[in-house]
Structures are given as structure tokens and as C-alpha cells.
C-alpha positions as CSV (number, residue, x, y, z in Angstrom):
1,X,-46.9,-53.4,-35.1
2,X,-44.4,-55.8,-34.4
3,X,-41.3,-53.4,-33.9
4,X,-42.9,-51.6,-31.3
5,X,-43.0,-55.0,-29.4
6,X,-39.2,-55.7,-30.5
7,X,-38.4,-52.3,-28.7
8,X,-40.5,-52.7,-25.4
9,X,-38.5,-55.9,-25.0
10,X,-35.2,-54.5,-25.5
11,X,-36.0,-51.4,-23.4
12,X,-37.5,-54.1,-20.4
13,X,-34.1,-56.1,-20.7
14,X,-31.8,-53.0,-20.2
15,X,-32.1,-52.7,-16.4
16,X,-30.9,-49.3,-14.7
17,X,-27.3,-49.0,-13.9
18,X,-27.2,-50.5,-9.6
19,X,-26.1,-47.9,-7.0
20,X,-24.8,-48.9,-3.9
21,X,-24.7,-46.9,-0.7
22,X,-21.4,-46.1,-0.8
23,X,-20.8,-44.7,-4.2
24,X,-24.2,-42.6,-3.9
25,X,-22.6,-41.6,-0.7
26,X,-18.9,-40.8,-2.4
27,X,-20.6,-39.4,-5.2
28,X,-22.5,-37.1,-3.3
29,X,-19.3,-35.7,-1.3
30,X,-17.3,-35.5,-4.0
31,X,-19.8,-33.6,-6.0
32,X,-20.1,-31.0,-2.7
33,X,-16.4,-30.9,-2.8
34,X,-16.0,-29.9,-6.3
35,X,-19.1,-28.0,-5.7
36,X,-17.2,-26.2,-3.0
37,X,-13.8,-25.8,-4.6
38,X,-15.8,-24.0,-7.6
39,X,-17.5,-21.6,-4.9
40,X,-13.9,-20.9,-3.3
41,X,-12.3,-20.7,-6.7
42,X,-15.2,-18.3,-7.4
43,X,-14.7,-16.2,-4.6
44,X,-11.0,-15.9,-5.3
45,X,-11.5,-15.1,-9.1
46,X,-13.8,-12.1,-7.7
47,X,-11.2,-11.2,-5.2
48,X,-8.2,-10.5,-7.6
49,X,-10.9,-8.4,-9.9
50,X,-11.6,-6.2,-6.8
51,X,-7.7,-6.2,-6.1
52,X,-6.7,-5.3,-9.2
53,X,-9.5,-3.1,-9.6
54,X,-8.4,-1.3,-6.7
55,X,-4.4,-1.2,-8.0
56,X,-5.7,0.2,-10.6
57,X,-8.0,3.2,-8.8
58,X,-4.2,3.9,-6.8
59,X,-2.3,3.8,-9.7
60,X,-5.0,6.3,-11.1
61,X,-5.0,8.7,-8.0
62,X,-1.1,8.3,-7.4
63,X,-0.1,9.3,-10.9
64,X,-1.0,13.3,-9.9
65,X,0.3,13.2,-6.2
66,X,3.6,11.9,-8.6
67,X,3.0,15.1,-10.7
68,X,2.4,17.7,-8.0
69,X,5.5,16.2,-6.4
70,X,8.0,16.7,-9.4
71,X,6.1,19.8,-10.0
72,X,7.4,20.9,-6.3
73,X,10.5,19.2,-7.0
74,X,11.2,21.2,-10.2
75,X,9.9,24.9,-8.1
76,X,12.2,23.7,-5.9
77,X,14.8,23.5,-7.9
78,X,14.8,26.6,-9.8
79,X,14.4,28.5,-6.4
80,X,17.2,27.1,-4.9
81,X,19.6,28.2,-8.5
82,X,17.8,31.8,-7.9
83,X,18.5,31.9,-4.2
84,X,22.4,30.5,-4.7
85,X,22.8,33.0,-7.6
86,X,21.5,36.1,-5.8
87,X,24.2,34.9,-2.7
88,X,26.4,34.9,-5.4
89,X,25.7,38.3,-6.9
90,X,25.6,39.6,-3.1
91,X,28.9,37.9,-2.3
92,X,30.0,39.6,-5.3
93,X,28.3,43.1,-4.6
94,X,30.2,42.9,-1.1
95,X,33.3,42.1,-2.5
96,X,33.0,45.2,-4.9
97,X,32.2,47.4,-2.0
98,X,35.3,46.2,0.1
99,X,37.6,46.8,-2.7
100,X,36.1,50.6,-2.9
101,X,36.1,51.1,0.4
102,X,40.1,50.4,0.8
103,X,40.4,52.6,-2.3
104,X,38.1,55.8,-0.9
105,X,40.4,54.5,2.8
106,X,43.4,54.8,0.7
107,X,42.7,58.2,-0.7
108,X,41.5,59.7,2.5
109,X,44.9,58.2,4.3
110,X,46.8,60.0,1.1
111,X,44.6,63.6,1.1
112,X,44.9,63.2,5.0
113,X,48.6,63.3,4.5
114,X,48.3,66.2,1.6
115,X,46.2,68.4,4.1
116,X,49.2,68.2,7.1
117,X,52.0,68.8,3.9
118,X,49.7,72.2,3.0
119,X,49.0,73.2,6.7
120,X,53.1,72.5,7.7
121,X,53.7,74.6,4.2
122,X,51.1,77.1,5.1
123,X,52.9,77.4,9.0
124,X,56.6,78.1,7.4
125,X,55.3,80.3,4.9
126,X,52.8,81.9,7.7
């Protein structure tokens, strides 16, 4: 049994590291301190997850308010080619109809004309 005497010895002769006041004290604060730069780096961490969580639920609910929008965009479009054609067509339509009307004007003006020639004729002949 004599190594277990050997080791109680060398155990008894090994004396517990000494604290002082002051470095239980400065340990103490700076174990709170990291303790609370964890908590705050912690709470910060869980932060940008809910912000980018929340980015993320925007982007989601934006993308088919963007869609409805070039949707409208793209209605609005094509009305506004049908509405500037059909001016056009009308622009032309009354166009047309001037043009015809100084025609049938012209060719009243002429069988105006015709119908005094045949009454003066019909007078000398009368």
C-alpha cells in the first residue's frame, strides 16, 4: 500500500490556486460582461432573423401587387393603341365624309346651274 501514501502526500502538497478579492471581484464582472454581451449579441442575432424574415414575407406579398401592376400597365397599354387607332379611323372616316360632301356640294352647285340653263331654254323656246 505504499503508493497510495506516495499520492495522499503529493495531493496534500499541491495547495489550491490563492484568490484575492479583487480578481474574484474582476472575474466576476468580467464574466457578467461577456455574459451580457452574449445576451445582446443574442438578441441582435434573433433580430436580423425576424428582419429578414419579415423582408422576405414583403418580397413575397410585393411580387403580385408588381404583377397586377404590369398587368394594368400592359391593359393600359393596349387600350390606349385601340383608343388612338379608332381616333385615327374616325379622323379618317371624317375626312372621307368632307371630301364627299364638297363632291355631292359640287354637283349640286353644277345640276343647280343645269336646272336655270333648261328653265332659261325652256322660257325662249316657251
Amino acid at each position: 500500500g505504499g503508493t497510495i501514501d506516495h499520492q495522499q502526500q503529493q495531493h496534500h502538497q499541491q495547495q489550491p490556486p490563492s484568490f484575492s478579492q479583487e480578481s474574484i471581484e474582476s472575474t466576476t464582472s468580467s464574466t457578467v460582461d461577456g455574459m451580457v454581451l452574449q445576451s445582446r449579441l443574442t438578441a441582435m442575432q434573433r433580430r436580423i432573423e425576424n428582419l429578414e424574415r419579415e423582408k422576405m414575407d414583403l418580397a413575397m406579398s410585393k411580387a403580385p401587387l408588381e404583377a397586377r401592376i404590369r398587368q394594368k400597365e400592359d391593359a393600359w397599354i393596349k387600350e390606349r393603341e385601340r383608343l388612338l387607332s379608332e381616333i385615327n379611323n374616325f379622323q379618317d372616316l371624317a375626312r372621307e365624309t368632307d371630301e364627299r360632301y364638297r363632291e355631292l356640294e359640287m354637283k349640286n352647285e353644277a345640276l343647280v346651274e343645269e336646272t336655270m340653263k333648261l328653265r332659261l331654254e325652256a322660257r325662249a323656246l316657251g
